[in-house]
TORRO-567673 format. One record per residue (C-alpha): residue number from 1; x, y, z. Coordinates in nm, 2 decimals. Each point is the difference from the previous one (the first is absolute). Example, Ala and Ser with C-alpha at 12.3 -4.5 7.8 and 13.67 -1.06 7.14 Angstrom:
% residues 2
+------+--------+--------+--------+
! resi !      X !      Y !      Z !
+------+--------+--------+--------+
!    1 !   1.23 !  -0.45 !   0.78 !
!    2 !   0.14 !   0.34 !  -0.07 !
+------+--------+--------+--------+
This chain:
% residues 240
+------+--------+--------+--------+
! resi !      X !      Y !      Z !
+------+--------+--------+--------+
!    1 !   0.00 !   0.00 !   0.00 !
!    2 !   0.15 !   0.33 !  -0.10 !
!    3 !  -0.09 !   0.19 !   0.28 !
!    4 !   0.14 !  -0.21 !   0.26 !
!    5 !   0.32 !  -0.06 !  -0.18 !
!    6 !   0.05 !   0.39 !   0.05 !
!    7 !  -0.13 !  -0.02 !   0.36 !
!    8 !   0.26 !  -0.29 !   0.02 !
!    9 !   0.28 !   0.20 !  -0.19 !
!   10 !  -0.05 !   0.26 !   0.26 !
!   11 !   0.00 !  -0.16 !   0.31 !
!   12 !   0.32 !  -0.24 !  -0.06 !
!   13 !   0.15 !   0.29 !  -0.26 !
!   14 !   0.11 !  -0.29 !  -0.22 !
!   15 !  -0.08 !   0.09 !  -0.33 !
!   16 !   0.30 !  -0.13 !  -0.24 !
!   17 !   0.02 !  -0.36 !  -0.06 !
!   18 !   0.13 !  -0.30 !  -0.28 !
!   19 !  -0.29 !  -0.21 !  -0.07 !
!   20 !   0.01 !  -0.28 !  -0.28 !
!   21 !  -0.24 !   0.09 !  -0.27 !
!   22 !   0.00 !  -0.22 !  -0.34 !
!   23 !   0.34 !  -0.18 !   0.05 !
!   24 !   0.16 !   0.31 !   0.06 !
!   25 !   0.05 !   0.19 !   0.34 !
!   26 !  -0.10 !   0.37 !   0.00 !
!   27 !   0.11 !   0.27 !   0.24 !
!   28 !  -0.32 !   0.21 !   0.12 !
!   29 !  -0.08 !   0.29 !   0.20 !
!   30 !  -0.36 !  -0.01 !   0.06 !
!   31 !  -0.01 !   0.35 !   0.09 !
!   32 !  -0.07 !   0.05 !  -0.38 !
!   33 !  -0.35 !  -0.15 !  -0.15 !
!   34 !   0.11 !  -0.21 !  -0.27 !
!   35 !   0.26 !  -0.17 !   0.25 !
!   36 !  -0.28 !  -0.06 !   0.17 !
!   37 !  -0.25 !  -0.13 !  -0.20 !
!   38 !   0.27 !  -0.23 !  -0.13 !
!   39 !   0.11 !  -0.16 !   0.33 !
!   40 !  -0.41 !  -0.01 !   0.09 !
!   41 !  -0.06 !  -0.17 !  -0.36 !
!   42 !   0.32 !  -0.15 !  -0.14 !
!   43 !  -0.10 !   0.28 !  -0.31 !
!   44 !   0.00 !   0.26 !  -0.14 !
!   45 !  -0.12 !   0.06 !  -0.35 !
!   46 !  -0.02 !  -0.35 !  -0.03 !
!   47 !  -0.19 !   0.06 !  -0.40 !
!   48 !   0.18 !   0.21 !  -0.09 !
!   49 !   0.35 !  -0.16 !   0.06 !
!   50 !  -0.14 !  -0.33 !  -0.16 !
!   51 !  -0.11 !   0.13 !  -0.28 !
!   52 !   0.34 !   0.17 !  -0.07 !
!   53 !   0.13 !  -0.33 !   0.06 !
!   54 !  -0.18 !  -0.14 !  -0.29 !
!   55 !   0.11 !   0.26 !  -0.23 !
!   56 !   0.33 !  -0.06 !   0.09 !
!   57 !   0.01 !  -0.33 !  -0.06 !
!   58 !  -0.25 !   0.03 !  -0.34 !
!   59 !   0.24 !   0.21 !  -0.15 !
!   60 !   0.31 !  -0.09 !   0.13 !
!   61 !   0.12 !   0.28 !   0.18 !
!   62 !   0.31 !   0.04 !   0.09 !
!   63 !   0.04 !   0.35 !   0.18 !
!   64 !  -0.27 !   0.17 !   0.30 !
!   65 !   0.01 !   0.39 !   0.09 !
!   66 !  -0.13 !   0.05 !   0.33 !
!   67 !  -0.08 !   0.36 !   0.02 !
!   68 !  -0.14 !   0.05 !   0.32 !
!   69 !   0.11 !  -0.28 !   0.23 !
!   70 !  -0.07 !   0.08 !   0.34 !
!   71 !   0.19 !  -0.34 !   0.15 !
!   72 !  -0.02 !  -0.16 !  -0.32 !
!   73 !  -0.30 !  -0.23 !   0.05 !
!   74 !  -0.01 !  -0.03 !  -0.37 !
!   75 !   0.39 !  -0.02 !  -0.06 !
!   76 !   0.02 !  -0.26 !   0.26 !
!   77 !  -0.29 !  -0.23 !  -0.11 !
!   78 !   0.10 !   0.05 !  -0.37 !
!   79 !   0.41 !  -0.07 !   0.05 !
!   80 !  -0.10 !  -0.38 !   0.03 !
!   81 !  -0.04 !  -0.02 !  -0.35 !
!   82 !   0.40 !   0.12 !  -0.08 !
!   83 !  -0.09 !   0.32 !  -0.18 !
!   84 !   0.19 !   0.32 !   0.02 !
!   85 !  -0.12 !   0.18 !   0.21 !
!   86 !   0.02 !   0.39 !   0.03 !
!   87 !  -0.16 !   0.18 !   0.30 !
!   88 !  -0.06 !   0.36 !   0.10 !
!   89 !  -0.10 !   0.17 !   0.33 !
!   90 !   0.06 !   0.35 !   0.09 !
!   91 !  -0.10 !  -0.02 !   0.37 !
!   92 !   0.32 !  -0.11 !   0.19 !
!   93 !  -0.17 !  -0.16 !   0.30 !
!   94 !  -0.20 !  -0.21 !  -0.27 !
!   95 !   0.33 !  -0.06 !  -0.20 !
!   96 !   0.19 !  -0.13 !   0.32 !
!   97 !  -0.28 !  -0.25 !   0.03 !
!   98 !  -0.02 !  -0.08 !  -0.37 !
!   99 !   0.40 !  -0.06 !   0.01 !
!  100 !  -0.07 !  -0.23 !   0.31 !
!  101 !  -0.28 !  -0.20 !  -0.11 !
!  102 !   0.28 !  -0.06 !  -0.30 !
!  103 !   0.25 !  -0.11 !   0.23 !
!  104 !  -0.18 !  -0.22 !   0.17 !
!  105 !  -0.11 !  -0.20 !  -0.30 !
!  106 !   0.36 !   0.02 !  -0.17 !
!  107 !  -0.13 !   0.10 !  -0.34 !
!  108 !   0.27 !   0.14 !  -0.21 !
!  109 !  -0.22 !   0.04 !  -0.27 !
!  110 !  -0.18 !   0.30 !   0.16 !
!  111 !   0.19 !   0.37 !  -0.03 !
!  112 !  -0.15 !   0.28 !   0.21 !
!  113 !   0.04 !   0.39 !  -0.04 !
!  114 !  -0.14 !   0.25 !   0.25 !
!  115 !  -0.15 !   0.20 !  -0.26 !
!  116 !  -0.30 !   0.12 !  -0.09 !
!  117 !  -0.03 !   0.00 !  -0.41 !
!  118 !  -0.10 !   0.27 !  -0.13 !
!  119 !   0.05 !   0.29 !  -0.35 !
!  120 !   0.28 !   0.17 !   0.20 !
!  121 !   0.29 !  -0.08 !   0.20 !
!  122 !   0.03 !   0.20 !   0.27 !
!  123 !  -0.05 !   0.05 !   0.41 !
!  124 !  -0.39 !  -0.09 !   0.13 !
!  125 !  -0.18 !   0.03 !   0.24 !
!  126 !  -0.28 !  -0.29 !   0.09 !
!  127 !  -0.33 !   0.00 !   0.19 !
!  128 !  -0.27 !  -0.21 !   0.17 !
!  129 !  -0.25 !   0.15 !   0.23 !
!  130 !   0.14 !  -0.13 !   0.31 !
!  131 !   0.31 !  -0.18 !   0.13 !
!  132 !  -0.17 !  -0.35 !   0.07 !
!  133 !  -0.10 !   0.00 !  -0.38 !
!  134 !   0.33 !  -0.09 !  -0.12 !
!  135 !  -0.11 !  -0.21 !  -0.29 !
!  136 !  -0.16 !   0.25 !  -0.22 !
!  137 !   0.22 !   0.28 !  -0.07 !
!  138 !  -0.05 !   0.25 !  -0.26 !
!  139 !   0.25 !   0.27 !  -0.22 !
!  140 !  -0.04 !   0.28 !   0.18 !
!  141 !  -0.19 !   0.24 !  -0.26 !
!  142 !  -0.18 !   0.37 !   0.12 !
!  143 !  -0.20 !  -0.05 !  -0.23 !
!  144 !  -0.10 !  -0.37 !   0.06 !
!  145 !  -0.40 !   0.04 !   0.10 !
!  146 !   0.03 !  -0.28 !   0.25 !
!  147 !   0.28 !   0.21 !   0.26 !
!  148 !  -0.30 !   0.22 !   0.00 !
!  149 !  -0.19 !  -0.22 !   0.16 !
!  150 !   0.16 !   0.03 !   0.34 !
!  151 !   0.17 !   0.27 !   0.24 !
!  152 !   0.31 !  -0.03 !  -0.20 !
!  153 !   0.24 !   0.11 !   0.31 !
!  154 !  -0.12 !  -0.31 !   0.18 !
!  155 !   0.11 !  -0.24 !  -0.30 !
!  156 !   0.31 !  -0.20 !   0.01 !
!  157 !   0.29 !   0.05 !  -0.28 !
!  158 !   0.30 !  -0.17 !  -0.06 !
!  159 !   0.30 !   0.12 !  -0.23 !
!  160 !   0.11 !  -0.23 !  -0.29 !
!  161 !   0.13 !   0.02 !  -0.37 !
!  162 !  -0.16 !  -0.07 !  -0.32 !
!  163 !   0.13 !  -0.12 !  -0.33 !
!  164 !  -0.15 !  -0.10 !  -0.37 !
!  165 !  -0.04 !  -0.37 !  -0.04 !
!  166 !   0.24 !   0.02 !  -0.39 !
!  167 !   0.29 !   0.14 !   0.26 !
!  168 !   0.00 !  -0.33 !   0.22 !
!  169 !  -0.15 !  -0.29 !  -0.23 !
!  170 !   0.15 !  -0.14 !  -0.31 !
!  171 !  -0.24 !  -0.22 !  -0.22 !
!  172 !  -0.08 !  -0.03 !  -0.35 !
!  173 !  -0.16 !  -0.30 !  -0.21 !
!  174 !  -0.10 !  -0.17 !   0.32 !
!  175 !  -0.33 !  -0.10 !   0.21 !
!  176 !  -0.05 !   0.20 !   0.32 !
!  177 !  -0.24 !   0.04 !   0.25 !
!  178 !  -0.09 !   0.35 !   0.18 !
!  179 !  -0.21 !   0.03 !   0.34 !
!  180 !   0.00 !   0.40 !   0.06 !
!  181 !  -0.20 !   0.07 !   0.32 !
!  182 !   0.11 !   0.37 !   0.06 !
!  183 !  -0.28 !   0.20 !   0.14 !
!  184 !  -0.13 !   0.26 !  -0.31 !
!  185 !   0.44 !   0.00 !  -0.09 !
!  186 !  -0.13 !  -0.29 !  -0.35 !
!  187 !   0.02 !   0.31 !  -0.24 !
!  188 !   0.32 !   0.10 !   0.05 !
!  189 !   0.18 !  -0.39 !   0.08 !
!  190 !  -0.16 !  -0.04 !  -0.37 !
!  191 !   0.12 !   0.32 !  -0.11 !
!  192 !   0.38 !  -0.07 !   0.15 !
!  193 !   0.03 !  -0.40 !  -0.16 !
!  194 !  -0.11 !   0.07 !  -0.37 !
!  195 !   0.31 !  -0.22 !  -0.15 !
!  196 !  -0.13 !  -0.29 !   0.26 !
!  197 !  -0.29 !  -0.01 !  -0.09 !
!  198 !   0.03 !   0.06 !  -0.42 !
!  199 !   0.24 !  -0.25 !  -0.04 !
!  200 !  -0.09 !  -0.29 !   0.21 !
!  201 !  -0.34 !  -0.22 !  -0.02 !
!  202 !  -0.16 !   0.11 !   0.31 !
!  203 !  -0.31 !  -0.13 !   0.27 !
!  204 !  -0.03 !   0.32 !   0.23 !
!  205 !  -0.19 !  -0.06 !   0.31 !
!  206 !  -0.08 !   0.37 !   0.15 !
!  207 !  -0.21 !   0.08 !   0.28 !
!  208 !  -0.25 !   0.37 !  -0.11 !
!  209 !  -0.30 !   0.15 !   0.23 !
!  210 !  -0.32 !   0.10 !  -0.24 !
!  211 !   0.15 !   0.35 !  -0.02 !
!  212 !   0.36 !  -0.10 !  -0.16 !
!  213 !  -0.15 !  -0.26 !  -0.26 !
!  214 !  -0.06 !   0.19 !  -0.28 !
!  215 !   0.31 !   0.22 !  -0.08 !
!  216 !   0.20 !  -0.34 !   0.10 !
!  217 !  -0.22 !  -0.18 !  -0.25 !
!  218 !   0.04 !   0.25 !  -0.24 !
!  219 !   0.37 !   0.00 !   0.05 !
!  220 !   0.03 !  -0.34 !  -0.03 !
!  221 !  -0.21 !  -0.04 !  -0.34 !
!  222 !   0.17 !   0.29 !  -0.18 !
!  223 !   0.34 !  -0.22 !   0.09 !
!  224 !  -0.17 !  -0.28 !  -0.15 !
!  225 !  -0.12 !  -0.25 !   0.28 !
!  226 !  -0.33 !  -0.16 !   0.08 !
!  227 !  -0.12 !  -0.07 !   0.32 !
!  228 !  -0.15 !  -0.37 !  -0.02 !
!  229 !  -0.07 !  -0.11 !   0.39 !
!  230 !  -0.08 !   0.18 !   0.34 !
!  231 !  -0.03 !  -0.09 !   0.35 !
!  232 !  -0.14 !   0.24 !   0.23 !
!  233 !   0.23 !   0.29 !  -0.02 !
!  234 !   0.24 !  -0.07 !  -0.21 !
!  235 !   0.01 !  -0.06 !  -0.34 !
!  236 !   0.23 !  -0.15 !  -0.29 !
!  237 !   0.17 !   0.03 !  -0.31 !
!  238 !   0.17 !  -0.11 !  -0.26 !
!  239 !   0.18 !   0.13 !  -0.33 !
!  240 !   0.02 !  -0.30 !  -0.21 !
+------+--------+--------+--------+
């Protein structure tokens, strides 16, 4: 029960554990939702991972971009299959945890950047709307309508760096998979990778609120691919 887990979490102030999850062991802090609901559930986006997993092996893929990782839930789950893996996360708490749930499978086929991707490469700033809700931070943007939302002095922010995905991946003529989970950031992680993702095939799995979908639709028709599944929230692509 959610509830008393935080009651529990509380009381003993225990709230970063390993737990074995899917023949791997993950390193949690269930201060943070989706720790949470995964240590309550053995989940998280259960769908949405396994249907990735079928395109994957359907098409015989061969390299995954997690954009977005968090602890790298879905880099973890999907290193099993010996892909190349490739995983970004700009929050440095979430990174550290991302680099130890990495370590404690011994995956060398997982490399991790603290970076959020982006059109620029420069100093950011980061943003949720308070400090226990570590696993959804956002570019900070004045203009971003959702800031505007809350009392912005009382939100937390981190500093981090961003950079264009063409400056840190290499790939042509292959198959690739792309997770981007980045909080109203999609436009500008599609805008910074256009030489990933015109000269590879590509699935793209990205995650867009009702408000987002149709300049990211639009985007991603004018750059010539289809979206052919959903699952909730998030939506896929292809290009071939």
């Amino acid at each position: 029960v959610p509830s008393l887990l935080k009651i529990y979490i509380r009381i003993f102030n225990i709230d970063e554990l390993v737990v074995d999850n899917n023949k791997t062991k993950l390193y949690l802090n269930l201060k943070n939702p989706i720790d949470r609901e995964i240590y309550l559930t053995g989940n998280y986006e259960k769908n949405q991972i396994d249907f990735l997993s079928e395109q994957i092996e359907k098409y015989n893929i061969k390299f995954f971009l997690d954009i977005g990782a968090i602890l790298g839930f879905y880099s973890i789950n999907l290193s099993k299959k010996k892909i190349s893996i490739i995983s970004f996360e700009p929050s440095k708490k979430n990174f550290d945890q991302l680099k130890k749930n990495k370590d404690l499978n011994n995956f060398n086929n997982i490399s991790i950047y603290n970076l959020a991707l982006s059109n620029e490469k420069k100093n950011i700033k980061m943003w949720v709307p308070n400090k226990d809700k570590t696993g959804g931070f956002s570019v900070y943007d004045e203009n971003d309508k959702e800031i505007k939302k809350y009392n912005e002095e009382k939100t937390y922010k981190i500093e981090s760096k961003s950079d264009l995905g063409d400056n840190i991946v290499k790939l042509e003529n292959q198959k690739v998979a792309i997770k981007i989970d980045v909080e109203r950031h999609e436009k500008k992680v599609l805008i910074g990778m256009p030489n990933i993702l015109t000269n590879n095939d590509i699935v793209m799995q990205i995650e867009l609120f009702e408000e987002r979908k149709k300049e990211i639709f639009e985007y991603l028709k004018n750059n010539k691919y289809r979206l052919f599944h959903s699952i909730k929230r998030d939506y896929y692509f292809k290009n071939f």
